[in-house]
N, C-alpha and C positions, 0 to 999 in steps of 0.2 A: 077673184081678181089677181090673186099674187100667188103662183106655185113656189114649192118649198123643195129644194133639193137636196138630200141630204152630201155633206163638204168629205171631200175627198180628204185625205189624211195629207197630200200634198196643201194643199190650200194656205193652211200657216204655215209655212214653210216658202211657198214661193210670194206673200204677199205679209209680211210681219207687220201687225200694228192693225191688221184688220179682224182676226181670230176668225171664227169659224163663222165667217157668213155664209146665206144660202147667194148661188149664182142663179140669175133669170135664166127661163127657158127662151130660147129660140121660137119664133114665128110660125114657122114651118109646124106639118104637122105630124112628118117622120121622126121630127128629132125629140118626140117627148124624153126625158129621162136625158139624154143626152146633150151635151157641151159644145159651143159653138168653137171653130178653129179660133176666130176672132180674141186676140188677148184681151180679156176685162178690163175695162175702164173704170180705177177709183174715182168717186166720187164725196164730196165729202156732203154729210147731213147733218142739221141741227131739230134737237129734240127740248123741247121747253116745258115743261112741269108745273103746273099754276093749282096752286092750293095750299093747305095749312100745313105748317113745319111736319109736321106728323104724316102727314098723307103724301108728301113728297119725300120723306125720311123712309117711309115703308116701302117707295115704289122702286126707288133708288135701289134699297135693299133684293127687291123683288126681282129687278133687271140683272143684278148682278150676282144671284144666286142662282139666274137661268144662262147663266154664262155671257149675257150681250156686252155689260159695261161693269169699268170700276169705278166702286163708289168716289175713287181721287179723282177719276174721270169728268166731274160734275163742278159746275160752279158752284162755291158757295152760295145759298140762299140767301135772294133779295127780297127785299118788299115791292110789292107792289104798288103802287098812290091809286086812292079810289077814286073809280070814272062817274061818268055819270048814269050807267049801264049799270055798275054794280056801287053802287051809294054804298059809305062805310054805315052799319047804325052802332049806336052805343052797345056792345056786349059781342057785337059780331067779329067771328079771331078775322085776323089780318092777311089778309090773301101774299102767299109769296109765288119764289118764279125761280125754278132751278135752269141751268138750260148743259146739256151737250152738244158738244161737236163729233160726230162719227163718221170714220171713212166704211163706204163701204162696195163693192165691187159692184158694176154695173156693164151686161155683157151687149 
C-alpha cells in the first residue's frame, strides 16, 4: 500500500520540523524511485495511543529510538472514562490515551 523512499540529505534541510520522512511515489509508472516536480504539500497528522501507562511509555520510547518522534513531542497521558464497549471491571489497569501531532510531506 505505501512505498518507502529513502530521504534525500537535502529533505531536512529544506523542510525543518518534519526530519526525515519518506516522500510518496508518483502515479505514473516511469517514475518509480523518482520525485515529483510538484513541491510537497505538508500536512499535519495526528497519532493516538490507547493503552496502559506502560505500553504507551514503551511505544513512545520505540518511535522515538527509530527516529520518527520526540518523546516531549506527545501529550502527557490521559485517562480514558470506560465506555460501554470496554466496561471497567474491578482489577482491570485503566486504559490511557497519548496523542501527537505530526507534519509530514505529502507529494
Amino acid at each position: 500500500m505505501f512505498d518507502y523512499l529513502e530521504p534525500d540529505a537535502s529533505d531536512d534541510q529544506m523542510n525543518p520540523g518534519t526530519g526525515s520522512l519518506p516522500l510518496s511515489l508518483g502515479t505514473g509508472g516511469n517514475d518509480r524511485g523518482t520525485r515529483s516536480l510538484k513541491p510537497p504539500t505538508p500536512e499535519k497528522v495526528r497519532h493516538m495511543l490507547y493503552g496502559s501507562l506502560a505500553g504507551i511509555d514503551r511505544t513512545i520510547k520505540i518511535l522515538h529510538a527509530l527516529g520518527y518522534a520526540d518523546p516531549n513531542d506527545w501529550s502527557d497521558p490521559i485517562p480514558v472514562p470506560p465506555t460501554s464497549i470496554e466496561p471497567g471491571h474491578p482489577g482491570q489497569p485503566q486504559t490511557w490515551m497519548a496523542i501527537l501531532t505530526k507534519t509530514v510531506l505529502i507529494e
